[in-house]
C-alpha positions in Angstrom: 81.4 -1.6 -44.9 81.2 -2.2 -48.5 82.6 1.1 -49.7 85.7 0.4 -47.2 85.3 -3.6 -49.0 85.2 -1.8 -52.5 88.4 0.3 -51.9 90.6 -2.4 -50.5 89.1 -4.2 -53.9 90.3 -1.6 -55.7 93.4 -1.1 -54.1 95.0 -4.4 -54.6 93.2 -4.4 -58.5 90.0 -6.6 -58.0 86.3 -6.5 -58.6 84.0 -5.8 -56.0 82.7 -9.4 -56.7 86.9 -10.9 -57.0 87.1 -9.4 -53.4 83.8 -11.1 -51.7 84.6 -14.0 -53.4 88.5 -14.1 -52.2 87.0 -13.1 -49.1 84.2 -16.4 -48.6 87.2 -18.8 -49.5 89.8 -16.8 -47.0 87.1 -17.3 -44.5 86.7 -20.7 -45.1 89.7 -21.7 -45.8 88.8 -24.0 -49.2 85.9 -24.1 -51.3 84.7 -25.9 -54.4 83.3 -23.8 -57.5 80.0 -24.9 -56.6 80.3 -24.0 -53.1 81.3 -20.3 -53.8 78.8 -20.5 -56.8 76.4 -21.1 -54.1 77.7 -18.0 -51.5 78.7 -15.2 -54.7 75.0 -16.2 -56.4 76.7 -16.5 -59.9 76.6 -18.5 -62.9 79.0 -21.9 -62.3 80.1 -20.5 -66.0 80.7 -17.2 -64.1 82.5 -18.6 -61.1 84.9 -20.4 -63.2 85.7 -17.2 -64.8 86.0 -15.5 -61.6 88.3 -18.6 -59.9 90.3 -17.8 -63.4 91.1 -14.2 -62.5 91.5 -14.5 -58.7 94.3 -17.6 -59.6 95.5 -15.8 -62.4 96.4 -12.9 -60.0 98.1 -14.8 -57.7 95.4 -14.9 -55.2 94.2 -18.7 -55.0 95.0 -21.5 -56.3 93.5 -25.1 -57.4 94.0 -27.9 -55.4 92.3 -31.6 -54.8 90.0 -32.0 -52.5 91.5 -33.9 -49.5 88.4 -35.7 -49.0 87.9 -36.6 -52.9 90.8 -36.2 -54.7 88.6 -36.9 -57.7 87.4 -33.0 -57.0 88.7 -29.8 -57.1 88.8 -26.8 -54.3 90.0 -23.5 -54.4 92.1 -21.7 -51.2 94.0 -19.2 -50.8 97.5 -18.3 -51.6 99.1 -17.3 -48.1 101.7 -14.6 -50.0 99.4 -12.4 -51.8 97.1 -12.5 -48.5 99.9 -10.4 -47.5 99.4 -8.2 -49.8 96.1 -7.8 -48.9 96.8 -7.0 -45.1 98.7 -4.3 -46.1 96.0 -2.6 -47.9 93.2 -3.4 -45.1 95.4 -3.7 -42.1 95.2 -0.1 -41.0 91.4 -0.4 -41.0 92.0 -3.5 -39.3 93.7 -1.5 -36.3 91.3 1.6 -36.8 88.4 -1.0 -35.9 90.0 -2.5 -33.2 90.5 0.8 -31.6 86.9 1.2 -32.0 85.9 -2.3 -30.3 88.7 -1.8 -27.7 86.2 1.1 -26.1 83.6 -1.9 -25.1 84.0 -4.0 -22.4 83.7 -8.1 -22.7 80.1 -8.1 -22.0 79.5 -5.5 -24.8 81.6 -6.6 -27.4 80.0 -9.7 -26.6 76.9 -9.4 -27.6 77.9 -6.9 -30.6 79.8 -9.9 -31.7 76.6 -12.4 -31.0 74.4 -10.0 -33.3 76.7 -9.9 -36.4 77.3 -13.7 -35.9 73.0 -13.9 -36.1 72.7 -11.0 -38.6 75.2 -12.2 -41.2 73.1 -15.9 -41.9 70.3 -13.6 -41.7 71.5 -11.4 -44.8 72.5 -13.8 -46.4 69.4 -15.6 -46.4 67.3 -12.6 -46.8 69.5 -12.3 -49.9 68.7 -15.7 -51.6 65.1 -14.7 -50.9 65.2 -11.2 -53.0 67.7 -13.4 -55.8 64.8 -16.2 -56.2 62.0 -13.7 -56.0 63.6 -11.9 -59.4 64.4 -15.2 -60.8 60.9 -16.3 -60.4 59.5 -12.7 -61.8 61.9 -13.2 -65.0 60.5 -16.6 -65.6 
């Protein structure tokens, strides 16, 4: 999964860390800086920088925050998503093809593990970022 993430990166002219990050705020459908600070494990400095690029290429854009218009989020630009499902859309079909040979009950609980095991690596990752923070301090 993350060589076939780093490819479409590539293929559409983003960082491996543009790409995740594009990816967190398509999921979500808005985030703030801090937010997808929070989620990529970068700088706010960094994330700025990053937000830069992504909007920069066409990818997302700044907008207020409905709730607080005193704040800022970041979503996505619906166009150049286009762009981007013609780069991973044939995976996309390839990986439904897969899925297609499981029935309900299967695909079920495949679907009920990488819902459980996604929080999980993420968490697993804050650990193994604070662990190295704490060692360099």
């Amino acid at each position: 999964m993350g060589l076939h993430g780093m490819a479409g990166a590539e293929a559409v002219g983003l960082s491996a860390s543009e790409w995740y990050a594009l990816s967190q705020i398509t999921l979500e459908g808005t985030l703030s800086s801090g937010e997808l600070a929070a989620r990529t494990g970068l700088t706010t400095g960094a994330t700025t920088r990053l937000i830069d690029r992504l909007e920069r290429a066409g990818f997302v854009r700044r907008a207020a925050d409905p709730d607080d218009r005193r704040k800022v989020v970041v979503e996505p630009v619906a166009d150049a998503l286009d762009r981007i499902e013609n780069v991973v859309g044939p995976a996309r079909r390839q990986i439904s093809e897969v899925l297609s040979r499981y029935t309900p009950d299967q695909r079920a609980v495949l679907f009920d593990y990488f819902a459980h095991a996604a929080p999980a690596f993420r968490a697993a990752t804050e650990g193994i970022r604070d662990a190295a923070a704490h060692r360099r301090t």
